[in-house]
N, C-alpha and C positions, 0 to 999 in steps of 0.2 A: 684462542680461547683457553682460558684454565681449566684445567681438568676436570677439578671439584665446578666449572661452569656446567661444562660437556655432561658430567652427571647429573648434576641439578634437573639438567632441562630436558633432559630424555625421562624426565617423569620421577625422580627420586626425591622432588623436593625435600630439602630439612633433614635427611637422612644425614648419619654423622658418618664423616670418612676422612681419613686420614690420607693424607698425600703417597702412604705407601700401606702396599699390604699388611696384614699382619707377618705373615711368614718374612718380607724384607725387614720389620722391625725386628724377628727375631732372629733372623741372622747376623742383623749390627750386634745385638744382645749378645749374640756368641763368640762375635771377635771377630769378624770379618775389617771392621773398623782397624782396629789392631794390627791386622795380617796383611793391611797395606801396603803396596811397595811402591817409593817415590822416586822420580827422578830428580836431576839436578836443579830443577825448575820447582819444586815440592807438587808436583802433579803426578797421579796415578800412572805409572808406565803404563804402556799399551797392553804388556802381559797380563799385567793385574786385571786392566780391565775388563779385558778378555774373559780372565778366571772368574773374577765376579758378575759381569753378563751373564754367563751358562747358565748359574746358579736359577736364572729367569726363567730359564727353559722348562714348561710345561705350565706354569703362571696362563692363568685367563684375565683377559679385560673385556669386559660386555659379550663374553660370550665367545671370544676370539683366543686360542691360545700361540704364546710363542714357541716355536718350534726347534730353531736355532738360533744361531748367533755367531756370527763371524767376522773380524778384520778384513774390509774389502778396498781397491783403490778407485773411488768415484769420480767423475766431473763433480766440483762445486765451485760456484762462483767465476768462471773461464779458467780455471786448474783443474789440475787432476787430486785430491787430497785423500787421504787415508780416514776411512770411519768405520763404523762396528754397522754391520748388516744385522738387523732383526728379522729374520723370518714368521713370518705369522700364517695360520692355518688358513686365511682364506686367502693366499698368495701372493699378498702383500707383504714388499719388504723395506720399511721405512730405515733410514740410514742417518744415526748420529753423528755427528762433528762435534770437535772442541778435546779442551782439557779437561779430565775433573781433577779435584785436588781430594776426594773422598767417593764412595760408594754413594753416599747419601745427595751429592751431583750426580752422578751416575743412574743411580734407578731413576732420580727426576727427568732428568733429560730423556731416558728410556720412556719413562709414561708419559711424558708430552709427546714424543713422537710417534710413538704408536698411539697415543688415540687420535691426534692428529689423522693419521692415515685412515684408522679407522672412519674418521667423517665425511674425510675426502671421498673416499671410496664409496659410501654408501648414498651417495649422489650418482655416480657414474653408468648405475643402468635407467635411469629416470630420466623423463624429460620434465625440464623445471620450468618450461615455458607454460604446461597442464596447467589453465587458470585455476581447471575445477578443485585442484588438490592444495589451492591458496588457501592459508587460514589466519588468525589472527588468534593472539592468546592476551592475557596480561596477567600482569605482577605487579607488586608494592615495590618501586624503582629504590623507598630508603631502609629496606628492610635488609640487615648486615648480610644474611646470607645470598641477596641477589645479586650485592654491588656488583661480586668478583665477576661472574659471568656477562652481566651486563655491558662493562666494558672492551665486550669483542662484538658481541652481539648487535642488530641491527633494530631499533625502538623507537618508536614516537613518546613523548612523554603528553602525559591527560591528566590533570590534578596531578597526586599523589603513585600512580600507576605507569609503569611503562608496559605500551602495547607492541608486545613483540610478531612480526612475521615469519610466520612459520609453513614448512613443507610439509603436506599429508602422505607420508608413506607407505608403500602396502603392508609392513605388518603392525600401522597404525601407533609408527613413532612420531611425536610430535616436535619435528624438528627444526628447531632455531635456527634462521637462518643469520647470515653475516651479511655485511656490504656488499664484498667481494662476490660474493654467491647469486646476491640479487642483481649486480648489475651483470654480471657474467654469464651465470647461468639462468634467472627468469629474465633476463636482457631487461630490466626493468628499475625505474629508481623506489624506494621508499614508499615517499607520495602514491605513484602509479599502482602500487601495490596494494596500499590502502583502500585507492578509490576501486578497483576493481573487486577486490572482496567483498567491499562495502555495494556494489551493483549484481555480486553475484547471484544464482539462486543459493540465500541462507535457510530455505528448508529444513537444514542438517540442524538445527538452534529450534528446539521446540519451546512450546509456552504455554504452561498447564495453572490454572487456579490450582492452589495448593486445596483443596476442598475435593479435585476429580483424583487428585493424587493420594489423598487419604483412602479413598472410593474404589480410589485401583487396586490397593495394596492390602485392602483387607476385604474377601468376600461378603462377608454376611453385611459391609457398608453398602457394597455395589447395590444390593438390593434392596436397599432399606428406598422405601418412597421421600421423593425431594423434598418433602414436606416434613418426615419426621428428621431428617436426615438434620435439613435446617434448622428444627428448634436442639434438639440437641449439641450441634456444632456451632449455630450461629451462621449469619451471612461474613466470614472470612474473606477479606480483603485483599490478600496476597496470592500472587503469580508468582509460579517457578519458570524462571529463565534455565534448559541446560541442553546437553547436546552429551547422549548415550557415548558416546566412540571419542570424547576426548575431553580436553578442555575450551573448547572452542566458543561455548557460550559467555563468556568473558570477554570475547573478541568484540560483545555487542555496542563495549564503550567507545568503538573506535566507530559503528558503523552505524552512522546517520541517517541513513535509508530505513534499517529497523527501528532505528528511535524512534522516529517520525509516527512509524508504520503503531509503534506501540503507544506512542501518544493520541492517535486519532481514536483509537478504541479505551484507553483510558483515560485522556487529561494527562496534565501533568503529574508525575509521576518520581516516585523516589526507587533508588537503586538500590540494593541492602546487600554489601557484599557475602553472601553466604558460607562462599570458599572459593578458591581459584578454580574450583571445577563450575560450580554453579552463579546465577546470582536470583534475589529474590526484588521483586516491582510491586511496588503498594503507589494504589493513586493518590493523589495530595488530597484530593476532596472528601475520600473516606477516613484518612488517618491525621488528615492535619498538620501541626509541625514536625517536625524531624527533630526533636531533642529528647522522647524519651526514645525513640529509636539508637538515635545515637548515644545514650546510658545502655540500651539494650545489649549494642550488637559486642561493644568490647566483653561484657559479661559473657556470652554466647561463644564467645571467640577464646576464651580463656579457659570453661568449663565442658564444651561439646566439639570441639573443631581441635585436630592435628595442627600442632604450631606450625608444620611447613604447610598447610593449607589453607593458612588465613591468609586474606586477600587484603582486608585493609580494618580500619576501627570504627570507619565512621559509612557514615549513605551519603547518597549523590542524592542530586537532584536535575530532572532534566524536563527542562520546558522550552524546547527549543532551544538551549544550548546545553552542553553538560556543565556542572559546579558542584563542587561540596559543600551537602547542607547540614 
């Protein structure tokens, strides 16, 4: 997974970030570049690299910092070969291999390996087989900033959106799972993954008329009687789909059990992607077609909603199947 994946999807959507800290951009800035030393190969000697590792030493990534850094001789591959030991505070020590011909290889390969480890790791006291802690997220699959991470990541595509599975952690990181993780670690394919969440108890996904939501949020509404409440506001049409504790209410595109379950109580019904956190459900029968909605929601999306939060430009439509309408 790319790193700028690895960020994205531990919650930092659209956040802008550079492949290297600031402080390594301002050490190439001060000649570190410069102060290179090559060998006969035009590849950084092992000393250099050495000296520009250290330079790392006290650098955090997600919270984790490096602590050391050393030339060690590892197994890789059925040999023994020489690589740069990264020590990290939580006692993991992921270890780089290769040439660089520059610092700017160098820190790269440094930050892929240690976040790497980093994800590795924060699997290792869980059990991934816990159906209950299955979840399902989604995102806009053509939207430039998902591509990158999407291509490690494990996804169903639905329309326009890819529905990613994801593991519920206890300090309530929402994380993306891989291939490799789901058949390994929840011993489970894709598919199987889907349909299980899709049968789970989705309790955790509430669904509020947006009328009791105004009601909640403002005292002197709670107690206004249903009668004034309504000529004032109007009989308001729209359900909020969301789930407090994460992104999880998004997962509903994938999960045909609640469709169902929210067709039977409304008709057919339109999806209005509100944000990747939420979505909004209006019935077909109270609202009619879906084309000023869809004039609507890009306005909405442009004017009140964080670009990394948009979910998509247009509404769905589901009557028994999902489609966009």
């Amino acid at each position: 997974m790319t790193r700028l994946g690895v960020r994205l999807l531990r919650g930092n959507f659209g956040s802008s970030f550079s492949l290297y800290k600031v402080s390594k951009i301002k050490r190439l800035l001060q000649g570190v570049v410069k102060e290179r030393r090559m060998n006969m190969d035009n590849y950084l000697t092992k000393e250099a690299v050495l000296e520009a590792a250290k330079r790392c030493v006290g650098d955090e990534y997600d919270g984790v910092e490096v602590t050391s850094v050393e030339l060690v001789e590892a197994p890789k591959e059925n040999e023994t070969r020489e690589g740069l030991q990264i020590s990290l505070s939580t006692n993991i020590r992921p270890i780089v291999y290769g040439n660089f011909r520059d610092v700017v290889e160098l820190y790269s390969a440094m930050e892929n390996a240690i976040f790497e480890a980093i994800d590795k790791n924060k699997y290792s006291s869980v059990d991934l087989t816990d159906k209950s802690r299955w979840r399902l997220r989604a995102v806009n699959k053509e939207v430039a900033q998902n591509t990158g991470f999407l291509k490690d990541v494990a996804y169903v595509e639905v329309e326009d959106l890819a529905i990613i599975p994801c593991f519920l952690l206890d300090d309530g990181d929402n994380s993306p799972l891989t291939i490799e993780v789901l058949e390994k670690g929840c011993c489970t394919t894709i598919q199987e993954f889907f349909d299980v969440v899709d049968k789970n108890d989705s309790s955790y996904i509430d669904v509020y008329k947006i009328t009791d939501i105004i009601r909640k949020l403002d005292p002197e509404l709670a107690e206004m009687p249903d009668e004034i409440f309504e000529l004032v506001f109007g009989n308001n049409p729209l359900w909020v789909v969301q789930d407090e504790t994460g992104p999880w209410a998004t997962g509903l595109f994938a999960m045909k059990s609640k469709l169902d379950e929210l067709r039977e109580k409304l008709g057919d019904f339109y999806i209005i992607p509100s944000s990747n956190q939420e979505l909004i459900v209006a019935p077909v029968e109270e609202v009619g077609t879906s084309e000023i909605l869809n004039e609507i929601i890009p306005m909405v999306n442009q004017s009140s909603v964080y670009e990394e939060e948009v979910l998509s430009d247009h509404t769905y439509l589901y009557d028994g199947e999902l489609k966009s309408a």
